[in-house]
C-alpha positions as YAML, in Angstrom:
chain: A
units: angstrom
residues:
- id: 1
  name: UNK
  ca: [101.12, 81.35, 110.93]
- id: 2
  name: UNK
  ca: [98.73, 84.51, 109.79]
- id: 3
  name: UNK
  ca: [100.33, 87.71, 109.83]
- id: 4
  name: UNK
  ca: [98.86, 91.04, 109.91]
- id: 5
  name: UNK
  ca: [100.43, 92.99, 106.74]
- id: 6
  name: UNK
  ca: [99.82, 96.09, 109.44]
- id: 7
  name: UNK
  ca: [103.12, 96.49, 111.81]
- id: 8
  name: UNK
  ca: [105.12, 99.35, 113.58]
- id: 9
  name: UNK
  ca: [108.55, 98.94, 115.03]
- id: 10
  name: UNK
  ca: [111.30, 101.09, 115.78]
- id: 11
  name: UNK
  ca: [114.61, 100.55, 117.73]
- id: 12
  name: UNK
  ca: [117.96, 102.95, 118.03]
- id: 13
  name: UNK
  ca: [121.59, 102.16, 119.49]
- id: 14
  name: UNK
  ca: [124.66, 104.87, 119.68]
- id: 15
  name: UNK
  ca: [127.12, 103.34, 117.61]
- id: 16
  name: UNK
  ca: [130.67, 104.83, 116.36]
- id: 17
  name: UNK
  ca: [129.04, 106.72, 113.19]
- id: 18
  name: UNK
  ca: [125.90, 108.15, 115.92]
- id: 19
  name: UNK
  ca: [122.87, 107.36, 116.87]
- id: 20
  name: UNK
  ca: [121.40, 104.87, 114.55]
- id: 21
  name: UNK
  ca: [117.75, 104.74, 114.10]
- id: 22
  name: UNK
  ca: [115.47, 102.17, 111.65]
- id: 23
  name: UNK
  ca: [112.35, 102.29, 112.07]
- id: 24
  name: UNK
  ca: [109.26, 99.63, 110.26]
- id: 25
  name: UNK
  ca: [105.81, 100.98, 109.07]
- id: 26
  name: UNK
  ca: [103.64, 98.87, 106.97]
- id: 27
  name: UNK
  ca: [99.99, 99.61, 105.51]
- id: 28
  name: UNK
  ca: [98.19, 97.34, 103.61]
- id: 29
  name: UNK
  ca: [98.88, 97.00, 99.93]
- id: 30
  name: UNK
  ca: [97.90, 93.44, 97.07]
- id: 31
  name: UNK
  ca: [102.32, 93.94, 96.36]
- id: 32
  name: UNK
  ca: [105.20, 94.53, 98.09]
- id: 33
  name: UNK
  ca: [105.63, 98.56, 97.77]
- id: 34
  name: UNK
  ca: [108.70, 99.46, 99.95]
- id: 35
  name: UNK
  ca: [109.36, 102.95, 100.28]
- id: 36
  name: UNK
  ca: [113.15, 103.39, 102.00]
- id: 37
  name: UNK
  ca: [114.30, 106.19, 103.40]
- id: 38
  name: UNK
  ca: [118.67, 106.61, 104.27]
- id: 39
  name: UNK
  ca: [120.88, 108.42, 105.79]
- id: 40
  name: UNK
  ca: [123.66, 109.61, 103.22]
- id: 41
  name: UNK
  ca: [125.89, 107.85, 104.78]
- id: 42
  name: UNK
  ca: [124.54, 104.36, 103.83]
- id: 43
  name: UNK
  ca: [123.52, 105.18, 100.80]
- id: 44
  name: UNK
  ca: [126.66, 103.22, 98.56]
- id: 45
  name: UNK
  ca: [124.31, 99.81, 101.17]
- id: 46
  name: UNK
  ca: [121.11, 100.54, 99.29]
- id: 47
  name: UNK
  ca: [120.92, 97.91, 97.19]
- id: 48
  name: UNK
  ca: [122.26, 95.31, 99.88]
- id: 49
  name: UNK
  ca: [119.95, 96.64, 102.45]
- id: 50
  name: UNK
  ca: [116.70, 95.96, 99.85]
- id: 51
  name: UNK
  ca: [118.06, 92.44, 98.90]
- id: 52
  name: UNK
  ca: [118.08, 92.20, 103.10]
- id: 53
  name: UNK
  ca: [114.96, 93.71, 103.23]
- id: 54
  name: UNK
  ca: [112.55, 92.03, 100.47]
- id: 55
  name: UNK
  ca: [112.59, 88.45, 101.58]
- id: 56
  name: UNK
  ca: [111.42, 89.21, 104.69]
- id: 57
  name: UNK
  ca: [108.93, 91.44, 104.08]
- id: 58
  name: UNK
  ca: [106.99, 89.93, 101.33]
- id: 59
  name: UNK
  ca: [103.84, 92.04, 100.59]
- id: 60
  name: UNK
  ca: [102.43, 95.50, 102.16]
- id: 61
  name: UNK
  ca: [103.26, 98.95, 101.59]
- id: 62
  name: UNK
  ca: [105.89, 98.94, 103.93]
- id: 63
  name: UNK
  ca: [107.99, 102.15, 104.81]
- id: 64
  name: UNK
  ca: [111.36, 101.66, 105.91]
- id: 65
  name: UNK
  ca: [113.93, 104.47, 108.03]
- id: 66
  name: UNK
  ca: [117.47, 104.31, 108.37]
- id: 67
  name: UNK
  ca: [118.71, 107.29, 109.79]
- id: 68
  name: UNK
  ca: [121.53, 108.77, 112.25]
- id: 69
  name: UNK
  ca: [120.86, 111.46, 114.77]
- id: 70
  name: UNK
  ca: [124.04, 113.27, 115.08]
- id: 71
  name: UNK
  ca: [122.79, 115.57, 117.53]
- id: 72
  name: UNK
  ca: [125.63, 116.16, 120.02]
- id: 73
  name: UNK
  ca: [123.99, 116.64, 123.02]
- id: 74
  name: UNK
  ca: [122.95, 113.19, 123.14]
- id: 75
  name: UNK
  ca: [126.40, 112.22, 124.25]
- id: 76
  name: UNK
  ca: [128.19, 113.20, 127.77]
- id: 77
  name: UNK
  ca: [132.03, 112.84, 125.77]
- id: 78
  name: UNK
  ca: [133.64, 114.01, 122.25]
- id: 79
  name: UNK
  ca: [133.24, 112.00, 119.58]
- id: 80
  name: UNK
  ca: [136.95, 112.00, 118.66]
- id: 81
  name: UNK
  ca: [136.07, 109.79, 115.31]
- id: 82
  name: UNK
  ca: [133.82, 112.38, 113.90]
- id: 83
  name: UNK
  ca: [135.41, 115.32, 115.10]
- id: 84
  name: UNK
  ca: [138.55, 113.89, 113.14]
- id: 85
  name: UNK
  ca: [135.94, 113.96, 109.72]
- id: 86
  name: UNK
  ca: [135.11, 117.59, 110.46]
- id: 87
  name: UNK
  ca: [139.19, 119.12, 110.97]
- id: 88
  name: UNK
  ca: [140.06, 116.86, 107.91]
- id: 89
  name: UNK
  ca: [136.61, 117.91, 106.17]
- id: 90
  name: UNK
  ca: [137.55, 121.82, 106.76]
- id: 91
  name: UNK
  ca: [140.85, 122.07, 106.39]
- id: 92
  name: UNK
  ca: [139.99, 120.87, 102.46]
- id: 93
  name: UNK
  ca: [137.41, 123.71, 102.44]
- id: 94
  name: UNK
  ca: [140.18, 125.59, 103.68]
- id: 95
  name: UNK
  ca: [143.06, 124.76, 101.15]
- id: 96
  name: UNK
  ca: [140.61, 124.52, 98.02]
- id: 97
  name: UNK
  ca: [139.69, 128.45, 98.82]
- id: 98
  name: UNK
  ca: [142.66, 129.79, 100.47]
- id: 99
  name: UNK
  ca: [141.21, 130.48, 103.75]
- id: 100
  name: UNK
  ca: [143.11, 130.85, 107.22]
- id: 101
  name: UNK
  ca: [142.94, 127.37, 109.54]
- id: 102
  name: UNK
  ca: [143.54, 129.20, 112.48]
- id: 103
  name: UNK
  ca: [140.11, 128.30, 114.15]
- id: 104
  name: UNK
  ca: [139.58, 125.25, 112.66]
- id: 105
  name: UNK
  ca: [139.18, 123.12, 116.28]
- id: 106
  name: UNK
  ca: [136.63, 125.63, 117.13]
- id: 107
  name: UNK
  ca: [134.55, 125.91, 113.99]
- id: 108
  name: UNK
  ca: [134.50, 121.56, 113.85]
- id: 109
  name: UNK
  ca: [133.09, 121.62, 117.39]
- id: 110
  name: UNK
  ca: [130.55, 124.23, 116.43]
- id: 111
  name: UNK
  ca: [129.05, 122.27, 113.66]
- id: 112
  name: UNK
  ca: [129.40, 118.92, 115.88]
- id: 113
  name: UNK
  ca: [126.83, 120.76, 118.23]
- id: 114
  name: UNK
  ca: [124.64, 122.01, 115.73]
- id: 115
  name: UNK
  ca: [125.23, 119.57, 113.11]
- id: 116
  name: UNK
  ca: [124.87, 122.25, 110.23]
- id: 117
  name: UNK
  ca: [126.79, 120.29, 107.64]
- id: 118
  name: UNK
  ca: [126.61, 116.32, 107.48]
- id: 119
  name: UNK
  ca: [129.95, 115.25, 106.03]
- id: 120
  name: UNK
  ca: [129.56, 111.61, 106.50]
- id: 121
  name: UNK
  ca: [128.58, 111.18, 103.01]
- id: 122
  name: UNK
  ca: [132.53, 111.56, 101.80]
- id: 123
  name: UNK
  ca: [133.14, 108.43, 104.07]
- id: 124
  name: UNK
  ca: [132.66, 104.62, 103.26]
- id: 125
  name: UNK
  ca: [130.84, 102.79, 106.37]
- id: 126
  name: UNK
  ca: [133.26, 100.65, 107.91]
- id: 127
  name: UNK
  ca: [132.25, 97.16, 107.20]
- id: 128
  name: UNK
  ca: [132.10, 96.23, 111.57]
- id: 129
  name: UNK
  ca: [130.37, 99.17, 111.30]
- id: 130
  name: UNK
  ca: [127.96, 98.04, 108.99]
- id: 131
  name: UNK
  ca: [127.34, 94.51, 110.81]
- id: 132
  name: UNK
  ca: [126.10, 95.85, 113.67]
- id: 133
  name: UNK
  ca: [123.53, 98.46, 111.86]
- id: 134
  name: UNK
  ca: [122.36, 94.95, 109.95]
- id: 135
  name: UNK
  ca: [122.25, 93.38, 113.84]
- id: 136
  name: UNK
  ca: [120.13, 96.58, 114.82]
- id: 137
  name: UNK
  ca: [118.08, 95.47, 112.02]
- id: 138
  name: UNK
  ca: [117.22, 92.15, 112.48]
- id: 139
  name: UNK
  ca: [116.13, 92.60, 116.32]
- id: 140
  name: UNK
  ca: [114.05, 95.77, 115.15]
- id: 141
  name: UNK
  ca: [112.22, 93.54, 111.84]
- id: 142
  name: UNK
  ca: [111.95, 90.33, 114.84]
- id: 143
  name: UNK
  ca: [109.80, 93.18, 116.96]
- id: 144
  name: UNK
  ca: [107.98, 94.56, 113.46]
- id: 145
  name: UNK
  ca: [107.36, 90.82, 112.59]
- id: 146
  name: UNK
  ca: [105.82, 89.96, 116.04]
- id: 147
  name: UNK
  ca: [103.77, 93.04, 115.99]
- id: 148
  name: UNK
  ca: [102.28, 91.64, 112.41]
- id: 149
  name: UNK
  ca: [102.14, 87.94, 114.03]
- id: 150
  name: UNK
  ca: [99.89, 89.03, 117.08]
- id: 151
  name: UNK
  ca: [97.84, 90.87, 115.27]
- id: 152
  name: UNK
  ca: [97.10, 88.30, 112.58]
- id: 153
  name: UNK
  ca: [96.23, 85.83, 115.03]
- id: 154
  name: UNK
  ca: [93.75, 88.02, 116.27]
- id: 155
  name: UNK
  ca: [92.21, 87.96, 112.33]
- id: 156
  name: UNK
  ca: [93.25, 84.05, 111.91]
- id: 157
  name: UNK
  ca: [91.05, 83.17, 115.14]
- id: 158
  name: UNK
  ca: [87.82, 85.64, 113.25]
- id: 159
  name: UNK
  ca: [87.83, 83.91, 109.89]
- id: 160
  name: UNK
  ca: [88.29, 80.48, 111.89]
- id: 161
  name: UNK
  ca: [84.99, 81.44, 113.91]
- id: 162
  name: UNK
  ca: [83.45, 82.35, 110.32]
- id: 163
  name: UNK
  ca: [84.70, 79.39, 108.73]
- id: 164
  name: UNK
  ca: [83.07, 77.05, 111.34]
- id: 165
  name: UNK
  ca: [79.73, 78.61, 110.88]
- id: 166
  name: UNK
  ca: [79.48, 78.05, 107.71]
- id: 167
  name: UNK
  ca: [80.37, 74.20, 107.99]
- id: 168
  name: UNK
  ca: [77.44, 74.81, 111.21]
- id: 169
  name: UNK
  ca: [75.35, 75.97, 108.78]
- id: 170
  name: UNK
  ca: [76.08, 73.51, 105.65]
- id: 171
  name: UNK
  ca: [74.78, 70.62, 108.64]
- id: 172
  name: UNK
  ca: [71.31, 72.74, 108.72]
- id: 173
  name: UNK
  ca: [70.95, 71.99, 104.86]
- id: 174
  name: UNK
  ca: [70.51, 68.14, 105.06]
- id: 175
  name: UNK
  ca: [67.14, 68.43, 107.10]
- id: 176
  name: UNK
  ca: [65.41, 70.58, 104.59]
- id: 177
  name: UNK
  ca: [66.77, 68.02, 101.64]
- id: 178
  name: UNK
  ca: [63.96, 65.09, 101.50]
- id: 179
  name: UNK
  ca: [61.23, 67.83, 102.23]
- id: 180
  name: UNK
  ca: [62.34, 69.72, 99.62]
- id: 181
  name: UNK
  ca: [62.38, 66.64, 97.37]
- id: 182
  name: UNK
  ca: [59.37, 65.69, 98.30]
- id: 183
  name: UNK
  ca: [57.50, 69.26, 97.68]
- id: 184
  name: UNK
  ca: [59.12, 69.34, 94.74]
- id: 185
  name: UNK
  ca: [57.98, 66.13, 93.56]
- id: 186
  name: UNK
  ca: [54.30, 66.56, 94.61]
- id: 187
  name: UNK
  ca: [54.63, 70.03, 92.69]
- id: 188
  name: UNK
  ca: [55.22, 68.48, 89.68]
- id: 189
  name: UNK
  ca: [52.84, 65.79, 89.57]
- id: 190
  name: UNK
  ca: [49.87, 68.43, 90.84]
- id: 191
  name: UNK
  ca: [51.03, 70.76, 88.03]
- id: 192
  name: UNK
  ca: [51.01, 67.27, 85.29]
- id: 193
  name: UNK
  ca: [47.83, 66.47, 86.68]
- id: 194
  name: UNK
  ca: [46.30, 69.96, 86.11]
- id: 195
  name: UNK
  ca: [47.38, 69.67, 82.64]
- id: 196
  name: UNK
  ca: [46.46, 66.29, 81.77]
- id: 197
  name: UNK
  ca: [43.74, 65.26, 83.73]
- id: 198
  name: UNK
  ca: [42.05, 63.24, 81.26]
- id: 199
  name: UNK
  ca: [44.95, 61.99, 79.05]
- id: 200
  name: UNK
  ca: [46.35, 58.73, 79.17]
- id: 201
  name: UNK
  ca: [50.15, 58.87, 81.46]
- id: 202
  name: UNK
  ca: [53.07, 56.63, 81.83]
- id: 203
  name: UNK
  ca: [53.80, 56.41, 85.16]
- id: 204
  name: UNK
  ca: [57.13, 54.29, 84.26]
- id: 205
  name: UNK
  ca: [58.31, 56.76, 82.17]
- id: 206
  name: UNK
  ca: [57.09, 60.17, 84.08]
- id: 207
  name: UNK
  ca: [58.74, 58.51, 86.83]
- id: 208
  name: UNK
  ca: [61.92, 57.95, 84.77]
- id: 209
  name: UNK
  ca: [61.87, 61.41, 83.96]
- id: 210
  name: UNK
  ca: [61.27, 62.90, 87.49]
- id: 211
  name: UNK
  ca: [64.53, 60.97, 89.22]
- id: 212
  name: UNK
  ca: [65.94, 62.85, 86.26]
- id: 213
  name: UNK
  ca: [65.01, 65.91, 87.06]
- id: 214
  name: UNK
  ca: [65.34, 65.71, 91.15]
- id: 215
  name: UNK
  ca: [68.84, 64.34, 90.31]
- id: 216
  name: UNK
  ca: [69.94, 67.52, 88.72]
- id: 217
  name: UNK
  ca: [68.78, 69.09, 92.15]
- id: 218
  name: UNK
  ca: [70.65, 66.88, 94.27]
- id: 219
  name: UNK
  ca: [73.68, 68.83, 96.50]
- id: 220
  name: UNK
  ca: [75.12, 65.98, 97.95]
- id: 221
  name: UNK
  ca: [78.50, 66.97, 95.30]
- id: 222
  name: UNK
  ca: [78.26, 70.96, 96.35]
- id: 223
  name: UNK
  ca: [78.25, 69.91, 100.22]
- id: 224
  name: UNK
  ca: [80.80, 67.51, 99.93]
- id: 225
  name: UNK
  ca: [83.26, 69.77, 97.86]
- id: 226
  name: UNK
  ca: [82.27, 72.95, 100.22]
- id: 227
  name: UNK
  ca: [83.15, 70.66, 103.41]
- id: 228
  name: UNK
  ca: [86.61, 70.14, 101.96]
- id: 229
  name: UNK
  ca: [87.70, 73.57, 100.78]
- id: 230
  name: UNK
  ca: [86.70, 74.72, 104.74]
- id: 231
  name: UNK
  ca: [88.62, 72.05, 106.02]
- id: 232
  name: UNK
  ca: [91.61, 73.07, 103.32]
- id: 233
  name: UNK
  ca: [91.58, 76.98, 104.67]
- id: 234
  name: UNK
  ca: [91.53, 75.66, 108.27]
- id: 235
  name: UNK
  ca: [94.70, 73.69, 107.41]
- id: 236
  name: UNK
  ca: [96.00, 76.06, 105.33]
- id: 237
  name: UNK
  ca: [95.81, 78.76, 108.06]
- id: 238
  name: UNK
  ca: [98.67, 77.20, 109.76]
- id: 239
  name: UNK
  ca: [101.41, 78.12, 107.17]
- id: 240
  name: UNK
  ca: [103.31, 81.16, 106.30]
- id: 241
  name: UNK
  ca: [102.44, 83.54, 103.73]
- id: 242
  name: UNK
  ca: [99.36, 82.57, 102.56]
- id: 243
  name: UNK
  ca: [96.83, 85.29, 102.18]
- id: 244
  name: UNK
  ca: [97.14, 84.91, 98.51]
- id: 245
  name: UNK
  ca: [96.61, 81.45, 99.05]
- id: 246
  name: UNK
  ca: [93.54, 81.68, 100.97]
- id: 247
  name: UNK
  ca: [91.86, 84.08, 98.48]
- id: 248
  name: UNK
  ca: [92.18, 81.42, 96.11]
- id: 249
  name: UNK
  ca: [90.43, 79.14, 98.42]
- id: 250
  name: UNK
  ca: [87.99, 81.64, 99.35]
- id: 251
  name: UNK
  ca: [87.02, 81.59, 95.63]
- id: 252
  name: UNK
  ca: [86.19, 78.03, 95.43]
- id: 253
  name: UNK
  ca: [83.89, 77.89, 99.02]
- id: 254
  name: UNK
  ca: [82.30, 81.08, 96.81]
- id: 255
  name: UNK
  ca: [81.66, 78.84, 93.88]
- id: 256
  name: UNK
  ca: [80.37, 76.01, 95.85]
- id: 257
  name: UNK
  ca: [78.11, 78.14, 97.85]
- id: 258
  name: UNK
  ca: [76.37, 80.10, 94.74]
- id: 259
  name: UNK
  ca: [75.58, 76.52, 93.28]
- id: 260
  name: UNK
  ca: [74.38, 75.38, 96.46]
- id: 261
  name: UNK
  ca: [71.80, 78.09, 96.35]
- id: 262
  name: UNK
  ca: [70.79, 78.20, 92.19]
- id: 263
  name: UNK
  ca: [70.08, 74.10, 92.58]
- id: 264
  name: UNK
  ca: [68.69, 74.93, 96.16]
- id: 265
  name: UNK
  ca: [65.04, 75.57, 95.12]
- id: 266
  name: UNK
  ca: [63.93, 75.69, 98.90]
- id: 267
  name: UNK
  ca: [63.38, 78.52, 100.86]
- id: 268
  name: UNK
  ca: [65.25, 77.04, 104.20]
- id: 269
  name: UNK
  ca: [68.16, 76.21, 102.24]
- id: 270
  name: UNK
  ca: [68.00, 79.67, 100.68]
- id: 271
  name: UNK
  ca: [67.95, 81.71, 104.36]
- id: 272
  name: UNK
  ca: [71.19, 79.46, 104.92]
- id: 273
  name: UNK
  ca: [72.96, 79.95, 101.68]
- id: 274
  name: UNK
  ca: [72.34, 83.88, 102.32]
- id: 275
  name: UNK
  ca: [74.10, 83.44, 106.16]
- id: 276
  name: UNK
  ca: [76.91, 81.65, 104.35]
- id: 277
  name: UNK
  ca: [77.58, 84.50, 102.08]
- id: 278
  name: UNK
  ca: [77.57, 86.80, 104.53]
- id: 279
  name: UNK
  ca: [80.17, 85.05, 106.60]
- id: 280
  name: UNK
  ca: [82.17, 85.11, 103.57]
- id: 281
  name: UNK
  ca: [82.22, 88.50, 102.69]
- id: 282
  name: UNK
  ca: [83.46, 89.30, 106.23]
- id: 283
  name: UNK
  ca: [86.57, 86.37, 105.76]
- id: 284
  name: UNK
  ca: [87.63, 88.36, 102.28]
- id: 285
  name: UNK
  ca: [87.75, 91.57, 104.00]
- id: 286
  name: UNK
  ca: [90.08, 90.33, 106.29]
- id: 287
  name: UNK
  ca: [91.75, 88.73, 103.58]
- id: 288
  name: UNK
  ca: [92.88, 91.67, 102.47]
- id: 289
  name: UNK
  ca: [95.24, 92.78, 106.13]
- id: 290
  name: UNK
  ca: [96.92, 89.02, 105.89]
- id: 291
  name: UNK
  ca: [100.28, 88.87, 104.31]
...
């Protein structure tokens, strides 16, 4: 299936530590360039939550959030738990410096309201703890991955449309093929006439040497091999992960397309080879948004 490398998702859930947020962003970009932003209090996960992370996202600038929004007023009750973390948090403030622990109740609620010192870095995440922010993970990439699968079928179904034309078009080439053969031939034999009119010819062998000649014209080959690399990006579409792929392919209809038109010699087939280009120019812009 295409995917879009563009995608947006963003979920949240109040969990012991807070309120968890992650949030997915992802630009275009030829690597994977992942930019992740935590919260201090998952920072000793980093390196597990980028080994989670890079399978799955595969190529794209891709900007990743982990955060917690301790903002008390999001919750009706005390969070006993992290009220705990600010009395114990304090009261080694308190003993380090000598200072009085009379209002020590008091000052933890005060910075539990306006969260003016996060303490949660001193504290390992409790590994339940830690399953569940993976769980809010994996339902918040499922909604960032089918935000980048809708949106690539919406660019699988235009290059499939530009594809088609340009098999369309490569069944407008055969009509112009024995006319062109045939003006070519007449071309020649006008122009060997002109410069021999009186000299003595051999047909046989300026016959022999025409066939030669027309047959290093011939496109049957360049048709053939440009009907099967369309049919290979049509099939190829249907996989994962294959914008890389596809520009590869993209590369070979190129190839077969620019011989088509040097061996061409025919205006007709010339007007077409031009619409085929153009078709494909549009397919590797797009290339570049598919993952």
């Amino acid at each position: 299936m295409i995917r879009s490398m563009t995608g947006f998702a963003k979920q949240s859930q109040i969990l012991p530590i807070g309120k968890v947020i992650i949030e997915f962003k992802s630009l275009n970009s030829k690597q994977l360039d992942l930019n992740l932003r935590l919260s201090s209090l998952f920072r000793d996960k980093e390196l597990e939550f980028r080994q989670w992370l890079i399978p799955r996202l595969q190529r794209g600038k891709v900007d990743v959030a982990l955060v917690i929004d301790q903002d008390r007023s999001l919750y009706p009750l005390i969070d006993e738990v992290l009220l705990n973390k600010y009395i114990v948090f304090l009261k080694r403030v308190a003993n380090d410096n000598a200072l009085p622990t009379d209002e020590l109740l008091s000052t933890a609620l005060r910075m539990m309201t306006t969260n003016t010192v996060d303490i949660s870095v001193t504290d390992p995440i409790e590994a339940d703890v830690w399953q569940q922010v993976l769980a809010l993970s994996e339902q918040t990439y499922l909604e960032f991955d089918t935000f980048r699968c809708e949106e690539g079928q919406v660019l699988a179904q235009d290059m499939q449309m530009r594809i088609q034309t340009i098999v369309q078009m490569l069944q407008h080439v055969e009509p112009h093929e024995q006319t062109r053969i045939q003006a070519i031939k007449e071309r020649i034999l006008n122009n060997f006439g002109m410069i021999f009119e009186n000299a003595a010819v051999d047909y046989s062998r300026l016959e022999q040497e025409l066939f030669y000649y027309l047959e290093k014209l011939d496109v049957t080959e360049e048709k053939v091999r440009l009907q099967k690399h369309c049919d290979y990006f049509l099939e190829t579409m249907n996989t994962d992960y294959v914008g890389k792929k596809l520009g590869f392919v993209v590369q070979e209809i190129g190839r077969e397309i620019n011989t088509l038109g040097s061996k061409a010699n025919d205006v007709h087939i010339q007007k077409i080879v031009v619409g085929m280009k153009d078709e494909l120019e549009k397919i590797k812009e797009q290339l570049g948004n598919i993952l």
